[in-house]
N, CA, C, O and CB atoms as a CASP TS submission, in Angstrom:
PFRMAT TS
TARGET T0000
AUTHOR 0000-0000-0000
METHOD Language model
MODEL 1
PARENT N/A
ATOM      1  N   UNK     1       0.515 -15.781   4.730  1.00  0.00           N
ATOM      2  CA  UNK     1       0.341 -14.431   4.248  1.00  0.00           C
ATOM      3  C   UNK     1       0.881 -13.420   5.262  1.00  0.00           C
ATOM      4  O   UNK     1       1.374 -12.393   4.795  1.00  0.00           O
ATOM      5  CB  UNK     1      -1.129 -14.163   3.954  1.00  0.00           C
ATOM      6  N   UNK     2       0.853 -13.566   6.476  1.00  0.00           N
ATOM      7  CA  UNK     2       1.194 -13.148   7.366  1.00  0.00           C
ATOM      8  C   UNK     2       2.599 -13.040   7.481  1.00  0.00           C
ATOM      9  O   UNK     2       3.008 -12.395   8.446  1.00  0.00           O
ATOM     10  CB  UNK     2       0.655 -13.674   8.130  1.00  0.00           C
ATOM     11  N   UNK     3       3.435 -13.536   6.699  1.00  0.00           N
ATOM     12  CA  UNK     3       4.683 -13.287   6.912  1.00  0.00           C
ATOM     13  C   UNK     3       5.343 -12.220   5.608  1.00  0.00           C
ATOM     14  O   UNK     3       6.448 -11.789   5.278  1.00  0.00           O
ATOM     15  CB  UNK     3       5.356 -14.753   7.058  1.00  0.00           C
ATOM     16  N   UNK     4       4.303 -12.148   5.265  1.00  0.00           N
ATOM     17  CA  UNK     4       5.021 -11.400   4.004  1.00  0.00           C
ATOM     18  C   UNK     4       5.057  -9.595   4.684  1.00  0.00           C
ATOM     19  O   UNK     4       4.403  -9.145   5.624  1.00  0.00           O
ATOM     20  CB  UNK     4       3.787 -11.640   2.182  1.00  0.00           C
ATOM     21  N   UNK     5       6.148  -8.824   3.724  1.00  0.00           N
ATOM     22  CA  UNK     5       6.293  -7.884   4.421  1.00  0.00           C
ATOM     23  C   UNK     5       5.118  -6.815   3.744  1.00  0.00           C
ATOM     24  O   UNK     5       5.401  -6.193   2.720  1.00  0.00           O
ATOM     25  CB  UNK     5       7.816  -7.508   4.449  1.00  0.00           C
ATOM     26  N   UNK     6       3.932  -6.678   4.333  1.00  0.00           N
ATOM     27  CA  UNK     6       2.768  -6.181   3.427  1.00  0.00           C
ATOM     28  C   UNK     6       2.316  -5.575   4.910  1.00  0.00           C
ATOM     29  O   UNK     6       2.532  -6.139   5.983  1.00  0.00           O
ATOM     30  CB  UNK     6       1.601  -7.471   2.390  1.00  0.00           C
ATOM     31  N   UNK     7       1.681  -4.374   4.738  1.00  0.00           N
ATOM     32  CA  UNK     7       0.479  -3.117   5.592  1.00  0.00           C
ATOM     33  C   UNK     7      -0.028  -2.736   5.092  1.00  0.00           C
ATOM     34  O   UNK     7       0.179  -2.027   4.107  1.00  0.00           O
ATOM     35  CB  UNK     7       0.627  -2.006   6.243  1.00  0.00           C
ATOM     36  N   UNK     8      -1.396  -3.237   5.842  1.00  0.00           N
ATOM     37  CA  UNK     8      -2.917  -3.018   5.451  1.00  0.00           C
ATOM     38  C   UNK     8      -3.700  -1.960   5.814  1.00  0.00           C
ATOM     39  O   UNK     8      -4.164  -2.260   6.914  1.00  0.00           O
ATOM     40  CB  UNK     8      -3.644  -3.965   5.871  1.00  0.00           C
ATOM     41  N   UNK     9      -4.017  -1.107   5.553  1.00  0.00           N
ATOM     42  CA  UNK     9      -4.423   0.292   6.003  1.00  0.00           C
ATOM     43  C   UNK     9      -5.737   0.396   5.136  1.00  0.00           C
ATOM     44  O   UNK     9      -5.859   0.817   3.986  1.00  0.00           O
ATOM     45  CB  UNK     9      -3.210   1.579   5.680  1.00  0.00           C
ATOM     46  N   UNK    10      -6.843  -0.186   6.146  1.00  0.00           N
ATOM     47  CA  UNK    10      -7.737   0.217   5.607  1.00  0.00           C
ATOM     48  C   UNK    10      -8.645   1.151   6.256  1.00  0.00           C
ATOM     49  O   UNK    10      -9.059   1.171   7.415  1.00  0.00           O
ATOM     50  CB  UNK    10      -8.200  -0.682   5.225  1.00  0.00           C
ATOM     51  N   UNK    11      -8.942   2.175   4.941  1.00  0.00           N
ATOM     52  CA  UNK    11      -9.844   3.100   5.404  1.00  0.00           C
ATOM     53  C   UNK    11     -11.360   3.203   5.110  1.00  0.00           C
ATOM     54  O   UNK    11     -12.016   2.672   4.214  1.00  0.00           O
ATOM     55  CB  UNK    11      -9.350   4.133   5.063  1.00  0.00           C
ATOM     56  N   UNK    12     -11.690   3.927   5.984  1.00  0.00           N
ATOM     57  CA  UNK    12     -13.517   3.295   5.886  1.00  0.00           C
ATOM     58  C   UNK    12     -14.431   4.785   5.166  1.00  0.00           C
ATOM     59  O   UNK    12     -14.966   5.747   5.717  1.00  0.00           O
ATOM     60  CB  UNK    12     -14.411   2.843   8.143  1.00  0.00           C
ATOM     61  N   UNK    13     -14.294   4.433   3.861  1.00  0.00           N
ATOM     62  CA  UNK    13     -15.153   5.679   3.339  1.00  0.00           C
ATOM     63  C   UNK    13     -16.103   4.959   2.726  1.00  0.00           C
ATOM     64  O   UNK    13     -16.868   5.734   2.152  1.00  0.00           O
ATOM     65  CB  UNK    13     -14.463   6.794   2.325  1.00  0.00           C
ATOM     66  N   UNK    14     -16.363   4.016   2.602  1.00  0.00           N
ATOM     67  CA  UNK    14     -17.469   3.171   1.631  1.00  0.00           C
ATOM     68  C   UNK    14     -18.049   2.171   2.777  1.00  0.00           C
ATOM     69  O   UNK    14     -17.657   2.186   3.944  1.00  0.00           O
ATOM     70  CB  UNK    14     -16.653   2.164   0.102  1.00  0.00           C
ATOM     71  N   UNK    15     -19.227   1.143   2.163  1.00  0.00           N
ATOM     72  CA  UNK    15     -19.329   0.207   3.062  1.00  0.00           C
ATOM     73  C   UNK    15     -18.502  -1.031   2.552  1.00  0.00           C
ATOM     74  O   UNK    15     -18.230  -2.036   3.208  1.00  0.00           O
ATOM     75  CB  UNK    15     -20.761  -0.059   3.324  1.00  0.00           C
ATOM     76  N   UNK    16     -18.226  -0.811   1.510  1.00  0.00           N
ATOM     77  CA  UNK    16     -17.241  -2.475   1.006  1.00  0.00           C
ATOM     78  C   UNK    16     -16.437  -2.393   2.257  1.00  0.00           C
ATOM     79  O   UNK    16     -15.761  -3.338   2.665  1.00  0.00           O
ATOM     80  CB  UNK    16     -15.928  -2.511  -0.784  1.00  0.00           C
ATOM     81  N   UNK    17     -16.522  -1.301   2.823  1.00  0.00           N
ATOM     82  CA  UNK    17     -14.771  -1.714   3.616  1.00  0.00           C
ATOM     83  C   UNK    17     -14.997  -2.736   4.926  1.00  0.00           C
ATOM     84  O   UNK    17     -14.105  -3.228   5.617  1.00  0.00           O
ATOM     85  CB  UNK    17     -13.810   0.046   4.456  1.00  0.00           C
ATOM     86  N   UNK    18     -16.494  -2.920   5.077  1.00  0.00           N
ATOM     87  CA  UNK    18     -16.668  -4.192   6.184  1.00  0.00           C
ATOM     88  C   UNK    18     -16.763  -5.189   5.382  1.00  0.00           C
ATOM     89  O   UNK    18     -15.816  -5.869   5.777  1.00  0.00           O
ATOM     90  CB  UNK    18     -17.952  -4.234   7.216  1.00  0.00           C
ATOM     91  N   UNK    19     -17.328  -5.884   4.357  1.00  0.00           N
ATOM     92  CA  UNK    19     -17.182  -6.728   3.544  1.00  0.00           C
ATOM     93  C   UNK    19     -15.774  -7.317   3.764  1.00  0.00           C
ATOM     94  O   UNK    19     -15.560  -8.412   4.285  1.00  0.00           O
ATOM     95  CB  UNK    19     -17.473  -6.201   2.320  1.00  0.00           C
ATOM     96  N   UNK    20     -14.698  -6.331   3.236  1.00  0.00           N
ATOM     97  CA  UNK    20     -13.162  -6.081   3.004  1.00  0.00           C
ATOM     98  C   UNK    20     -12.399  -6.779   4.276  1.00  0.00           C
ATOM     99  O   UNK    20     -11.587  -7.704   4.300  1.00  0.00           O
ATOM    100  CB  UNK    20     -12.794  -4.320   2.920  1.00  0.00           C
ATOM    101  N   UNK    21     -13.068  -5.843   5.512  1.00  0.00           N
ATOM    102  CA  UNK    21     -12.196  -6.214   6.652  1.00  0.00           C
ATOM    103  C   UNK    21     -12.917  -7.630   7.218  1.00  0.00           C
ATOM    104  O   UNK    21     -12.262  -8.327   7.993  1.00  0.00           O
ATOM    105  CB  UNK    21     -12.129  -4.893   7.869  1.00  0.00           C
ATOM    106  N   UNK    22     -14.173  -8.015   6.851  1.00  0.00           N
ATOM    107  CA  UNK    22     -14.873  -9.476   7.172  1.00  0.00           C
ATOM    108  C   UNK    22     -13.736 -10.245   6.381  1.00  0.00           C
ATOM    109  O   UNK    22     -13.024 -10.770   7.236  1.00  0.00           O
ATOM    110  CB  UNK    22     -16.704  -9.780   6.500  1.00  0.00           C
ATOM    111  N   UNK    23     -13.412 -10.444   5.513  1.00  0.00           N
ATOM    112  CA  UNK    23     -12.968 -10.961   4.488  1.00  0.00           C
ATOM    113  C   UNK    23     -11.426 -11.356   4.952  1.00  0.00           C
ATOM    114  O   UNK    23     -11.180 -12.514   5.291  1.00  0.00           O
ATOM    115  CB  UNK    23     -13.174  -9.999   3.292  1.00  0.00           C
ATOM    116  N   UNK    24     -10.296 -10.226   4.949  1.00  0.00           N
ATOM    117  CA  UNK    24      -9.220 -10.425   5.498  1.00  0.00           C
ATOM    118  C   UNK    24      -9.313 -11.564   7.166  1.00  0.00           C
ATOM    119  O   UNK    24      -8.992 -12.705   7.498  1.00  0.00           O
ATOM    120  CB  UNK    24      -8.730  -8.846   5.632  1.00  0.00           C
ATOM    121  N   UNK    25      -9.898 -10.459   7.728  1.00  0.00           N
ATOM    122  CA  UNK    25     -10.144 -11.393   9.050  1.00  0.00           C
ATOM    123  C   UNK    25     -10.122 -12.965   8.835  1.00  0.00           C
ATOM    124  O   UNK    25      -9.250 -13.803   9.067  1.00  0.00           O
ATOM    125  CB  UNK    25     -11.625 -11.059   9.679  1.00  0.00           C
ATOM    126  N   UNK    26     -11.357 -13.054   8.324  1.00  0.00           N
ATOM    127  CA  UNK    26     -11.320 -14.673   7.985  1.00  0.00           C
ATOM    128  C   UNK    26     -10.477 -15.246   7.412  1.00  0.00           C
ATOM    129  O   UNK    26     -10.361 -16.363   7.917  1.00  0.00           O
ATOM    130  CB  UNK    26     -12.182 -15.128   7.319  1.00  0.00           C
ATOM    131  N   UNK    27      -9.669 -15.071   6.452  1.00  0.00           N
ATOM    132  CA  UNK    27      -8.454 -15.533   5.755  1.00  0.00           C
ATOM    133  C   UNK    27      -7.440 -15.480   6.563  1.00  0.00           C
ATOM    134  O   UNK    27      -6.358 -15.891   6.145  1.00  0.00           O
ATOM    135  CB  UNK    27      -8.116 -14.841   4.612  1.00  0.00           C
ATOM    136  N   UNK    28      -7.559 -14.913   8.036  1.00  0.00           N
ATOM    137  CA  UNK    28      -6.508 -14.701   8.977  1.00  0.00           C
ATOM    138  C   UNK    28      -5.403 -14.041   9.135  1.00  0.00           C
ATOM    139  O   UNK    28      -4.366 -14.170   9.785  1.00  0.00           O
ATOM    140  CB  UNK    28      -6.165 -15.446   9.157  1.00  0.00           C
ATOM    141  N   UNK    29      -6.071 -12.944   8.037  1.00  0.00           N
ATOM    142  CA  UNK    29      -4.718 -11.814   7.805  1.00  0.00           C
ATOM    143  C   UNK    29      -4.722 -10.805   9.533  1.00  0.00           C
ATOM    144  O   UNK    29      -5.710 -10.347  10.105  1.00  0.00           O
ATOM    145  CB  UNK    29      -5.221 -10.357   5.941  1.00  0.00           C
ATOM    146  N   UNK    30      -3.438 -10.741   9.916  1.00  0.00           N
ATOM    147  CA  UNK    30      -3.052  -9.990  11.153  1.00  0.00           C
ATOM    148  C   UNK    30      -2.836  -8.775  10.841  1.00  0.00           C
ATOM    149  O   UNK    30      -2.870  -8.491   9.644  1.00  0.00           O
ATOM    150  CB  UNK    30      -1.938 -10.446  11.845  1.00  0.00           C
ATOM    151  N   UNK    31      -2.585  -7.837  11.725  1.00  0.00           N
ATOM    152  CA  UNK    31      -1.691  -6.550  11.687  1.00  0.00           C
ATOM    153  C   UNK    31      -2.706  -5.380  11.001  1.00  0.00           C
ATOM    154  O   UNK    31      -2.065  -4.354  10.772  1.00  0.00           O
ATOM    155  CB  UNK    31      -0.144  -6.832  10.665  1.00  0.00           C
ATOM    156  N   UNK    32      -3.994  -5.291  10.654  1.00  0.00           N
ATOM    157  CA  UNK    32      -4.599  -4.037   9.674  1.00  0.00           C
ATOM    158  C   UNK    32      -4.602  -3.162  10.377  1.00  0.00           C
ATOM    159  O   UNK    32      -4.702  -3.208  11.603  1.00  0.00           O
ATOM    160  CB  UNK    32      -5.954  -4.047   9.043  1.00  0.00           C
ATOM    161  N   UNK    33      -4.475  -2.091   9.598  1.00  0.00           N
ATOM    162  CA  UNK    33      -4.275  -0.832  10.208  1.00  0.00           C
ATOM    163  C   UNK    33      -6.138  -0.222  10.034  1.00  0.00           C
ATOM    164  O   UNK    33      -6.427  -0.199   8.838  1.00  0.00           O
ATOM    165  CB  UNK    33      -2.808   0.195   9.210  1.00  0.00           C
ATOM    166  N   UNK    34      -7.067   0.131  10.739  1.00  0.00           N
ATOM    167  CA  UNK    34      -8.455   0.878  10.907  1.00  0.00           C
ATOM    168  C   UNK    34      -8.241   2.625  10.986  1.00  0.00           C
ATOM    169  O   UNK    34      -7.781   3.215  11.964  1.00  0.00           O
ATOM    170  CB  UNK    34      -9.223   0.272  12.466  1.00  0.00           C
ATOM    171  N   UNK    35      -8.640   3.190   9.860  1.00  0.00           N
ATOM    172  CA  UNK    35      -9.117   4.877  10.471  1.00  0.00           C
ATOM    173  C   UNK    35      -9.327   5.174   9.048  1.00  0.00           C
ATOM    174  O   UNK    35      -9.468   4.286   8.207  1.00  0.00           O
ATOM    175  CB  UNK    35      -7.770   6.145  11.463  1.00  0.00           C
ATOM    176  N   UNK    36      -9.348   6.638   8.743  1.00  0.00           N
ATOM    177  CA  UNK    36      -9.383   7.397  10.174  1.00  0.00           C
ATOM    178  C   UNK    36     -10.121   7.218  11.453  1.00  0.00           C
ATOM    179  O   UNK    36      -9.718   7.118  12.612  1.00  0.00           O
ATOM    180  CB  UNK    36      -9.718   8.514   9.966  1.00  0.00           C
ATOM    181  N   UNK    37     -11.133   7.207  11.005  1.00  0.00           N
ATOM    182  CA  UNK    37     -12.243   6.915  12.559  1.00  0.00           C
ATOM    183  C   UNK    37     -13.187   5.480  12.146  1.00  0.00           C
ATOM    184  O   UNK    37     -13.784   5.062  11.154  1.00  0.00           O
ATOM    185  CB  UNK    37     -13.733   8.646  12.897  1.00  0.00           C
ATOM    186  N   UNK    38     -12.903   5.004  13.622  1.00  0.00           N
ATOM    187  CA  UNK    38     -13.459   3.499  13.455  1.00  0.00           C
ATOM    188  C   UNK    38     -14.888   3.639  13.028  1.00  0.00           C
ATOM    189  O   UNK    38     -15.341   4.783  13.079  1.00  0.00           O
ATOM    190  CB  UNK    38     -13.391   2.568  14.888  1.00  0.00           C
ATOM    191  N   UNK    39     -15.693   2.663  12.609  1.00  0.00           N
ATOM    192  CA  UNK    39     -16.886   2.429  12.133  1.00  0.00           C
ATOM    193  C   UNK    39     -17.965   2.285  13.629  1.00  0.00           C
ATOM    194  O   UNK    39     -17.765   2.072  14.825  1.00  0.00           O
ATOM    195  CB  UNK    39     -16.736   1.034  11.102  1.00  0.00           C
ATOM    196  N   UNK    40     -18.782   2.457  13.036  1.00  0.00           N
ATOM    197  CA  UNK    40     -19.671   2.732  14.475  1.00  0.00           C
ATOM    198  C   UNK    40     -19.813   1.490  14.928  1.00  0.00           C
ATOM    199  O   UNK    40     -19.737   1.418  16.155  1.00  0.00           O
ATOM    200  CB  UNK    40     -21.213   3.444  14.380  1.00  0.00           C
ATOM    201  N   UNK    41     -20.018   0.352  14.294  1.00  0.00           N
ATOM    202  CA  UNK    41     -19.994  -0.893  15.136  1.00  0.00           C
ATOM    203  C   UNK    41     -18.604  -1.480  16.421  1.00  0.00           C
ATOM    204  O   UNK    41     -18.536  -2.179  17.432  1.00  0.00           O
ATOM    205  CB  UNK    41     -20.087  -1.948  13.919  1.00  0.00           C
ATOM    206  N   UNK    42     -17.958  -0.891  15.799  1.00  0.00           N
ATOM    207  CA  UNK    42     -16.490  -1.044  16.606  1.00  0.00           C
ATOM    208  C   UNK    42     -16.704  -0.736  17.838  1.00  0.00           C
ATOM    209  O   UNK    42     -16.198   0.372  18.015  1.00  0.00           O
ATOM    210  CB  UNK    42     -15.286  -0.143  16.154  1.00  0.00           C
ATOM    211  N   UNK    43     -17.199  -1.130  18.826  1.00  0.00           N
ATOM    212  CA  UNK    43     -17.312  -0.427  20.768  1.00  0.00           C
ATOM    213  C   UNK    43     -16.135  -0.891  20.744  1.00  0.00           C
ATOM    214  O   UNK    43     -15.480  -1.489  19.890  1.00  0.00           O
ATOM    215  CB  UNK    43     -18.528  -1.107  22.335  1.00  0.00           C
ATOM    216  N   UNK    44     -15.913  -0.499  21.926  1.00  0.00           N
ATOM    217  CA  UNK    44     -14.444  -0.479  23.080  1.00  0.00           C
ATOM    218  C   UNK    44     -14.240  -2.409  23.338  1.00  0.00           C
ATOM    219  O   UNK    44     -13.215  -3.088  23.286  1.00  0.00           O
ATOM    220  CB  UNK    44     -15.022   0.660  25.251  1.00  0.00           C
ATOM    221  N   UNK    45     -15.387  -2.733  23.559  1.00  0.00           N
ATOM    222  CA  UNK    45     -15.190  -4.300  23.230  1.00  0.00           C
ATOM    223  C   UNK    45     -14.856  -5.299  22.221  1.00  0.00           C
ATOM    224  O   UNK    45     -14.268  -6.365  22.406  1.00  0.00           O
ATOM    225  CB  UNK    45     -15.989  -4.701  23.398  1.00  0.00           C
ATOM    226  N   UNK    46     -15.511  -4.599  20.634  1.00  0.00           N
ATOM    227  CA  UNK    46     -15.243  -5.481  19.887  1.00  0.00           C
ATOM    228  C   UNK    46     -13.712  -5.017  19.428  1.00  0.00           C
ATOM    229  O   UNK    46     -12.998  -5.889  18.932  1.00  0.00           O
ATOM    230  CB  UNK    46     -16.357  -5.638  18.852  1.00  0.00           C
ATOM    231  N   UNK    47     -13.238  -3.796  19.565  1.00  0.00           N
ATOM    232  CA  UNK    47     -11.444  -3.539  19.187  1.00  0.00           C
ATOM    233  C   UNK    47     -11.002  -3.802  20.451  1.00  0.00           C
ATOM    234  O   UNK    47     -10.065  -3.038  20.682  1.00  0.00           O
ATOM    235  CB  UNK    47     -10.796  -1.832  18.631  1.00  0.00           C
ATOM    236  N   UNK    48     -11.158  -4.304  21.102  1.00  0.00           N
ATOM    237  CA  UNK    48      -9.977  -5.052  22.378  1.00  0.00           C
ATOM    238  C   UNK    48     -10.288  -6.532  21.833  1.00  0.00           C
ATOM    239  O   UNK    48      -9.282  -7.182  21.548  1.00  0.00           O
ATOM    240  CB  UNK    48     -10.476  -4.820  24.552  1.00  0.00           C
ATOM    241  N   UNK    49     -11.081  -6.935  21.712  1.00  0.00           N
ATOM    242  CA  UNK    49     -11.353  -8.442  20.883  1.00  0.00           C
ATOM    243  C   UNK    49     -10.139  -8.337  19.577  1.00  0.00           C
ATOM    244  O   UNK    49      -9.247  -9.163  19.380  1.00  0.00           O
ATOM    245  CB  UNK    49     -13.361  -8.561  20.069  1.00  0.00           C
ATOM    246  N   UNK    50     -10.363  -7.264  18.894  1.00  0.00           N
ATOM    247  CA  UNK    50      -9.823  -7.213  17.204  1.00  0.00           C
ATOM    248  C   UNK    50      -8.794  -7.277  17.464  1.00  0.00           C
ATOM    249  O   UNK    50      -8.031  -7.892  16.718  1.00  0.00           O
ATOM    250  CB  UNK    50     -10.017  -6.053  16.156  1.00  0.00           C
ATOM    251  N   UNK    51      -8.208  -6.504  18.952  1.00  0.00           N
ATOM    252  CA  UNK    51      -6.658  -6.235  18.749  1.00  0.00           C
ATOM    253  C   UNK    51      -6.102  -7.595  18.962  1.00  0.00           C
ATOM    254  O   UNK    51      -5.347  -8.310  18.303  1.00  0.00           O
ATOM    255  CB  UNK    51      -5.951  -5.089  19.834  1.00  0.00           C
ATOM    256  N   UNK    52      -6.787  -7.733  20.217  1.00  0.00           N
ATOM    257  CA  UNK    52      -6.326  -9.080  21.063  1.00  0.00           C
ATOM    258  C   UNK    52      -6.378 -10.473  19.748  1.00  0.00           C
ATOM    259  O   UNK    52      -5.281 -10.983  19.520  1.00  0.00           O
ATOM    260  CB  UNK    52      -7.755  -9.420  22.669  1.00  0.00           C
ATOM    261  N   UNK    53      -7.118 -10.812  19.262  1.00  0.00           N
ATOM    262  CA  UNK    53      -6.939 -11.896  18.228  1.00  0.00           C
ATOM    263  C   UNK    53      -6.380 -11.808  17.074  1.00  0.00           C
ATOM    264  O   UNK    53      -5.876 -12.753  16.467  1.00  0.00           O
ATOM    265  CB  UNK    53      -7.921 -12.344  17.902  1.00  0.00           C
ATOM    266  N   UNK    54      -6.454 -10.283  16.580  1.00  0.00           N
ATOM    267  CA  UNK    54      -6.085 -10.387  15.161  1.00  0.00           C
ATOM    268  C   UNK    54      -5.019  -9.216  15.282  1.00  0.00           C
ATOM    269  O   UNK    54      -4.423  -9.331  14.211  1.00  0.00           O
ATOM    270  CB  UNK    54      -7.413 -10.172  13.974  1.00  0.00           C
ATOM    271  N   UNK    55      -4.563  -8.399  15.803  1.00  0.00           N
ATOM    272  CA  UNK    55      -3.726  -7.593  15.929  1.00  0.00           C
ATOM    273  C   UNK    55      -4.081  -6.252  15.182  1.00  0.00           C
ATOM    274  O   UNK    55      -3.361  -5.673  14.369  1.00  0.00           O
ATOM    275  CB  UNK    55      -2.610  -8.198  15.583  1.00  0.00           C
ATOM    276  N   UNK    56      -5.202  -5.909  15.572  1.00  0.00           N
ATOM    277  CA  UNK    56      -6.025  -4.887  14.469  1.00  0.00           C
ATOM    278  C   UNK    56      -5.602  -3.446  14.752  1.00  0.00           C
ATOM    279  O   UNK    56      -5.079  -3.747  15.825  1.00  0.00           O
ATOM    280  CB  UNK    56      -7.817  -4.950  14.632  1.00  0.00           C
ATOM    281  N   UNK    57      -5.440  -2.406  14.691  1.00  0.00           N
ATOM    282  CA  UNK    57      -4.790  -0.993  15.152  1.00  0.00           C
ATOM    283  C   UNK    57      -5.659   0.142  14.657  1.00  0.00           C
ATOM    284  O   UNK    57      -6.167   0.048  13.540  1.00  0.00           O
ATOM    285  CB  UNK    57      -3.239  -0.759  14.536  1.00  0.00           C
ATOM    286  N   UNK    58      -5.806   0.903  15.194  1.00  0.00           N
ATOM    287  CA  UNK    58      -6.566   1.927  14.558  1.00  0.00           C
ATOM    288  C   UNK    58      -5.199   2.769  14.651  1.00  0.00           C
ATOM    289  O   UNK    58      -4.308   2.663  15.494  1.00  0.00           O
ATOM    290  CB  UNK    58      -8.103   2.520  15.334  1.00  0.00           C
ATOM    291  N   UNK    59      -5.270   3.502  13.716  1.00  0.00           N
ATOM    292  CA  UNK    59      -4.035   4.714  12.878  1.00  0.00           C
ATOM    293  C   UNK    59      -4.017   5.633  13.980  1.00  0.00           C
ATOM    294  O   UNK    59      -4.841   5.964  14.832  1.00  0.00           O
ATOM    295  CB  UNK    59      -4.569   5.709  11.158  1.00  0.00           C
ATOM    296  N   UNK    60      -2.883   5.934  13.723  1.00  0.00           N
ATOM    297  CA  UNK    60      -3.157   7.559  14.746  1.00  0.00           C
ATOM    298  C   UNK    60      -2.609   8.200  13.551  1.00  0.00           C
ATOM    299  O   UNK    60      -3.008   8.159  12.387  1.00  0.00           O
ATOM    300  CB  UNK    60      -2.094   8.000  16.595  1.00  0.00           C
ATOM    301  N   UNK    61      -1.229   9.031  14.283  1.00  0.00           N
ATOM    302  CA  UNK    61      -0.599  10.098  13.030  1.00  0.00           C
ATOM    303  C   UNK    61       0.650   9.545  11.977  1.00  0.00           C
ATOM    304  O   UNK    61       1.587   8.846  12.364  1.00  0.00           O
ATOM    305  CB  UNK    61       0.142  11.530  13.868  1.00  0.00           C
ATOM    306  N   UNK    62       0.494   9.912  10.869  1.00  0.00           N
ATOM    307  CA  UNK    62       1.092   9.387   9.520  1.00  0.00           C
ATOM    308  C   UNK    62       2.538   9.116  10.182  1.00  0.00           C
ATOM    309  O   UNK    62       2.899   7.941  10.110  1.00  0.00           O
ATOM    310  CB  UNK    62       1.067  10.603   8.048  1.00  0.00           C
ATOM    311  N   UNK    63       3.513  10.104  10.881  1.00  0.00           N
ATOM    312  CA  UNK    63       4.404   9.889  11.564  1.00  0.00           C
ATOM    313  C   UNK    63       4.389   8.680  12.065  1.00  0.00           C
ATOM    314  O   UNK    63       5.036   7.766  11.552  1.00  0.00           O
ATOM    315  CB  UNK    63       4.500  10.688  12.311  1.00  0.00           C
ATOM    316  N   UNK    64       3.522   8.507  13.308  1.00  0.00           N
ATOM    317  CA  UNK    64       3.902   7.484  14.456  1.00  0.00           C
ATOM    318  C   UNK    64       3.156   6.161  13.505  1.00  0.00           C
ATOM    319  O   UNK    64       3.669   5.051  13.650  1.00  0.00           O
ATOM    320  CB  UNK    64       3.069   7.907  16.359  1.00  0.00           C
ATOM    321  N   UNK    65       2.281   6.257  12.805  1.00  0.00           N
ATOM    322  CA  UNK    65       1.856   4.887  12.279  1.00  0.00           C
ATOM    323  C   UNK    65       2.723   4.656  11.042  1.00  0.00           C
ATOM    324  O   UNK    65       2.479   3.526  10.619  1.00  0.00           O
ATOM    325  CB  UNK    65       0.229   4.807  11.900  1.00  0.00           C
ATOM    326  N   UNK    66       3.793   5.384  10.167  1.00  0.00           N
ATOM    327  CA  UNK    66       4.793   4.944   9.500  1.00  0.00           C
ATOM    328  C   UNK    66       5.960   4.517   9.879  1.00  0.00           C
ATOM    329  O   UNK    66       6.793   3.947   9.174  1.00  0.00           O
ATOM    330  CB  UNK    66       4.993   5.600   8.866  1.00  0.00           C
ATOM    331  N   UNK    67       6.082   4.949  11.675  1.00  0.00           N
ATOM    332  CA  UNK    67       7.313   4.316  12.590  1.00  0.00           C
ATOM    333  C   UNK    67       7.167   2.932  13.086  1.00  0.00           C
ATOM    334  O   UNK    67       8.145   2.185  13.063  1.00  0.00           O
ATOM    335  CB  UNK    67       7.535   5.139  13.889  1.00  0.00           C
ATOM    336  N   UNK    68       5.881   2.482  13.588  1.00  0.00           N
ATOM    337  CA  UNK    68       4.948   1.317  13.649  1.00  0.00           C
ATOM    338  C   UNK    68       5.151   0.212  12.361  1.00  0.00           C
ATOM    339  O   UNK    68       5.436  -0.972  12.542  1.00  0.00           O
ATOM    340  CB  UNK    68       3.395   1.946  13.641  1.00  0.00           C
ATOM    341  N   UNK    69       4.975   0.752  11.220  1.00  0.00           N
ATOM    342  CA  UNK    69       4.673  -0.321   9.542  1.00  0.00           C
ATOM    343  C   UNK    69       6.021  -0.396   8.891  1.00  0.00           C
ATOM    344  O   UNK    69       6.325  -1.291   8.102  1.00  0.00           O
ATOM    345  CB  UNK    69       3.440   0.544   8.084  1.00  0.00           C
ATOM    346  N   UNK    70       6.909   0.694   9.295  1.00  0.00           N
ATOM    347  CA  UNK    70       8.194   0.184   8.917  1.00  0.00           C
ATOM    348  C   UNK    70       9.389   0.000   9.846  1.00  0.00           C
ATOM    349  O   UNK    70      10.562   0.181   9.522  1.00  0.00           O
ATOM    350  CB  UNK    70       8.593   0.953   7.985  1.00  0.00           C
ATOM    351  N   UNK    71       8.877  -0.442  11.221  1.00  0.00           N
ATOM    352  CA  UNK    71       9.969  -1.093  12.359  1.00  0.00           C
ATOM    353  C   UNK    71      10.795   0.068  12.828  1.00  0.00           C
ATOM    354  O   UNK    71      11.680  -0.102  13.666  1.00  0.00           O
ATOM    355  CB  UNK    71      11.092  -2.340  11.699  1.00  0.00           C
TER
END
């Protein structure tokens, strides 16, 4: 799945969206994009974990994270 040319941008306005991002994770999907603003469980530890294993990103600006998702 990981090779397909697909960006995941998920945003956290509901709670499905941990369900959502539990879910991908485990299926071993890489690369999701997190924001606007991370979820309160997220410390400084568990997104250096997220990045480091799964390649997880929190968004910055539509600019620089559409320069990022399309190379």
């Amino acid at each position: 799945m990981n090779d397909l040319p697909l960006t995941i941008v998920l945003s956290w306005y509901e709670q499905k969206a941990v369900a959502v991002l539990l879910t991908l994770l485990s299926l071993g999907v890489k690369g999701i994009y997190l924001g606007p603003t991370l979820p309160a469980f997220v410390s400084p530890n568990v997104l250096d974990f997220l990045v480091k294993e799964f390649g997880v990103s929190p968004i910055s600006t539509p600019a620089e994270d559409m320069k990022k998702m399309l190379g």
